[in-house]
Structures are given as structure tokens and as C-alpha cells.
C-alpha positions in Angstrom: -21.2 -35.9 19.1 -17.6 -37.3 18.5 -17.6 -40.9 16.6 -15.8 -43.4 18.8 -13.2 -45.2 17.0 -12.2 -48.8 18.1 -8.7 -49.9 17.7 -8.5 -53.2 15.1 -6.3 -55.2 17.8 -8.9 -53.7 20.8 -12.2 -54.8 18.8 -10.7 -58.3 18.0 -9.8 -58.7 21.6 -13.7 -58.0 22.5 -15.1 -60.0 19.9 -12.5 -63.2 21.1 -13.9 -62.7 24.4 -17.7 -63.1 23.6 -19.2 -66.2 24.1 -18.9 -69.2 21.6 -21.4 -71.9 20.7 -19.9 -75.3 19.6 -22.3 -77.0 17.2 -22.3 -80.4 16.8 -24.4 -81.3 13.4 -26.1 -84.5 12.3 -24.0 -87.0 9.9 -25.4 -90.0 8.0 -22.4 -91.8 9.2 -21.7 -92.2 13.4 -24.5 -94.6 15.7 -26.1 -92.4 17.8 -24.7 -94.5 20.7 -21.7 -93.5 19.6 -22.0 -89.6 19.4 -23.6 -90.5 23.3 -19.7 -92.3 24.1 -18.1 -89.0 22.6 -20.3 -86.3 24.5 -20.1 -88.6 27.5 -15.9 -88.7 26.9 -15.3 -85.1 25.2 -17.3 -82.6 28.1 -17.3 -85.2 30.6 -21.6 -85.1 30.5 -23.7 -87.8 32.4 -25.3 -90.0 29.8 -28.9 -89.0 30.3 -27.3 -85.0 29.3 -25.2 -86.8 26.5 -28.3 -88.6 25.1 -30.4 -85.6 25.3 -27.8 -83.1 22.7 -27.7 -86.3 20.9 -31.3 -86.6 20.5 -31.2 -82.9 19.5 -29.0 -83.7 16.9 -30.6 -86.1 15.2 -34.1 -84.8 15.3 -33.1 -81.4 14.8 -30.3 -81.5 13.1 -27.5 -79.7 15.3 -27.5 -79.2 19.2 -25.2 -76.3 20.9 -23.2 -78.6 23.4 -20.9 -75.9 24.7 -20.8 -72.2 25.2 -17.9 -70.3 26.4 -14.9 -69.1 25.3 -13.3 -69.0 21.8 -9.9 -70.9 22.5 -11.6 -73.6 24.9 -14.3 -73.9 22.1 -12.0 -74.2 19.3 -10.1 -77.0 21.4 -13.5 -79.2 22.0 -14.1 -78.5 18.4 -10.9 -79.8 17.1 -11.5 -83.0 19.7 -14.7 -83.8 17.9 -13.3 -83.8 14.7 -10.6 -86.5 16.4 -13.6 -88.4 16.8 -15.3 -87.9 13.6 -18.1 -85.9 14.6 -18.8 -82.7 12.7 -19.2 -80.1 14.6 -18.6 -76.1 14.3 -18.3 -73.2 16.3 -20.5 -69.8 16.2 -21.2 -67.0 18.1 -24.4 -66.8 19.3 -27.1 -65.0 17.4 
């Protein structure tokens, strides 16, 4: 059987277009009433969703608060760090 080869451009296109995970991860620094006022302002959450990724955060140490794609999850990535929040982004596993 013939090996399929991808284009560079093609196979940079498909892996733009999976899904991305922005990770928020815990800090010794921010209140967690603030992190709730930046969920609740960044993604537009109800507080009850805001406090629950920010419980996540601080007892487990990160909470995936978005999943889509990469050039809206870069954008609410670069919006955290605007708020001092550190926070990633990763495909998911």
C-alpha cells in the first residue's frame, strides 16, 4: 500500500483546527474571589460556573475553562494574562 504524504501547510491547517484547552493554573498570588470576578468577566460565566473552575483550580491545581478553537483560545489566553492569571493553552490529551 502507497504511504500518504501530508502537505506541511495541509497538516498545520488540521492540527490549527483541533480543539484547544485553555488552562488556567493555581498561583500563590490572586484571591480566589478574584479569579471568580475574572472567569465571571473574561467567558462571561454565571458565578456559581465561575466558582466551580475556580475551586478546581485551587484544589487541583489547574481547571480547563475553555475548549475550542486555537485563535479564540489564544485570545482568552492573552486576556487572562491582562488580568494576571496564569493560564495556558493545550490540546487535549
Amino acid at each position: 500500500m502507497p504511504e500518504i504524504l501530508v502537505e506541511p501547510e495541509i497538516l498545520e491547517e488540521q492540527q490549527t483546527d483541533l480543539p484547544w484547552n485553555v488552562v488556567v493554573h493555581n498561583d500563590p498570588v490572586n484571591l480566589m474571589s478574584y479569579v471568580t470576578q475574572v472567569f465571571q468577566k473574561v467567558f462571561e460565566y454565571s458565578r456559581e460556573r465561575a466558582e466551580r473552575h475556580m475551586l478546581e483550580v485551587h484544589r487541583l491545581g489547574r481547571s480547563i475553562v475553555w475548549t475550542g478553537s486555537r485563535e479564540r483560545a489564544e485570545l482568552y489566553v492573552q486576556q487572562l494574562h491582562g488580568w494576571l492569571l496564569l493560564a495556558t493553552l493545550e490540546r487535549p490529551a
